[in-house]
Residue, then its C-alpha position, 0 to 999 in steps of 0.5 A: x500500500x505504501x508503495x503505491x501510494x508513493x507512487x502515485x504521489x510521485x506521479x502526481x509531483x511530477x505531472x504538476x512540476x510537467x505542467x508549471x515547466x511547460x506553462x512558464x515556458x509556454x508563458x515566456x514564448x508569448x510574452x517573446x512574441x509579444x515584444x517582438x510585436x511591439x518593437x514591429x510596431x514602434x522601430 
């Protein structure tokens, strides 16, 4: 029981840690993009 317990306990880190990698990068290409469309706008 203890084992998988802490297995789906690390499961579940690890899919939250996934999650807030992949949102904080896919957070950072937009905020890129956006930027970029600024600098576009005002040279």
């Amino acid at each position: 029981m203890t084992i998988s317990f802490l297995g789906i306990l690390g499961i579940i880190a690890l899919g939250a840690i996934l999650l807030f990698i992949f949102g904080f990068l896919l957070l950072g290409f937009y905020e890129e993009k956006h930027t970029q469309k600024k600098s576009k706008e005002k040279p």
